[in-house]
N, C-alpha and C positions, 0 to 999 in steps of 0.2 A: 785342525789348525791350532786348536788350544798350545800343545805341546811347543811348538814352532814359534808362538806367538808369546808365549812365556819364556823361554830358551831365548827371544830379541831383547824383549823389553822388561821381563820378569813381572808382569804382571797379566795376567787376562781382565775383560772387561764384558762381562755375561749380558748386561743391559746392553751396554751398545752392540756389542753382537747380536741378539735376539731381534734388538728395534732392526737393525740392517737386512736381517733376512724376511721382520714381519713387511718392511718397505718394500725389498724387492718383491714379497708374493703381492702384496696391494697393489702393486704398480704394474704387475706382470712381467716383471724384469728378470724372471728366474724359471729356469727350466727346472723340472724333477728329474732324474735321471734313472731309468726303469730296468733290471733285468727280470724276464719271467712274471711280469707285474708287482713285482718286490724294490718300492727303492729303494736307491744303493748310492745317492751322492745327489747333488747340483750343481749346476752351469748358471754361468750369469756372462752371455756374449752383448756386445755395445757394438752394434752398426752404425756407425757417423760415415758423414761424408768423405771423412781424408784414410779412415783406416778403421779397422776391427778392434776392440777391446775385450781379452779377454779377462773379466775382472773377478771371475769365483770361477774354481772347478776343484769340488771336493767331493775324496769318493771314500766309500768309506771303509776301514782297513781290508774287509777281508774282500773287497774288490778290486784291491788296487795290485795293483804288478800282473794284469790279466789281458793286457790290450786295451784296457775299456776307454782310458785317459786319452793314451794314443788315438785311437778310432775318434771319438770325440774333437779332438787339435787337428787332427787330419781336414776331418770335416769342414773346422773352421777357416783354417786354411783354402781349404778349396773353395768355399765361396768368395773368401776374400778376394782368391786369385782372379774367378771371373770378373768379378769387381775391377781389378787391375789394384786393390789396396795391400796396403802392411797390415800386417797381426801384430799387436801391442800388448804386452803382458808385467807385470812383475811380483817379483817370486822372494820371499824372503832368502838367506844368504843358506839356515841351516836345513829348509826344506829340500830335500835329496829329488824334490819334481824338479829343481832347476836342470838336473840332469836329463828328463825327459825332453826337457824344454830345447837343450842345446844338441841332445841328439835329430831330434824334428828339424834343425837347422836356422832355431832363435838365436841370432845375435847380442852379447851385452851390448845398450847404448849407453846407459849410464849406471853407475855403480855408487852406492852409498854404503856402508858402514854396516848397513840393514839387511840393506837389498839389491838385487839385480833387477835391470829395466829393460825387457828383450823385444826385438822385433825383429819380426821373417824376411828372410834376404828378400820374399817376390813380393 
């Protein structure tokens, strides 16, 4: 996200990155994500009452364009669906996941200068 996140704002910010990830494992807010017992990225999904958040999913380059992303969104999706809720996400503008995002069938609701703010038609 470095890349992405300096390409918006021209700056990264290493502390608050680190505190954010040392929160979500404190809090249990953050899934590992595993191939072969090697990981390869994290998820950070937000079950509320009105819809799904999905608010971290980074994999790390030499796993990505593999399915992995996909299968992961899929998943969320489907639960959300029995749920009967929307999947909420947003994607900075130059990150090329927006594309995975709109192929899965994420709609933009709002657009900023930044970002896109997508939610699943079901």
């Amino acid at each position: 996200m470095r890349m992405y996140v300096e390409k918006t704002w021209g700056v990264w910010k290493e502390d608050e990155a680190r505190n954010q990830i040392r929160d979500d494992i404190t809090y249990r807010r953050l899934s590992i994500i595993e191939v072969d017992d090697q990981p390869i990225g994290m998820m950070r999904v937000d079950e509320h009452n009105t819809h799904f958040d999905i608010d971290q999913l980074f994999l790390l380059p030499h796993s990505q364009n593999q399915g992995i992303g996909t299968a992961l969104i899929r998943s969320v999706l489907s639960r959300a669906k029995e749920r009967g809720l929307p999947v909420k996400l947003w994607v900075l503008r130059v990150n090329p996941a927006r594309n995975l995002y709109l192929r899965l069938g994420f709609k933009v609701v709002i657009e900023t200068d930044e970002s896109l703010h997508l939610q699943s038609g079901d």
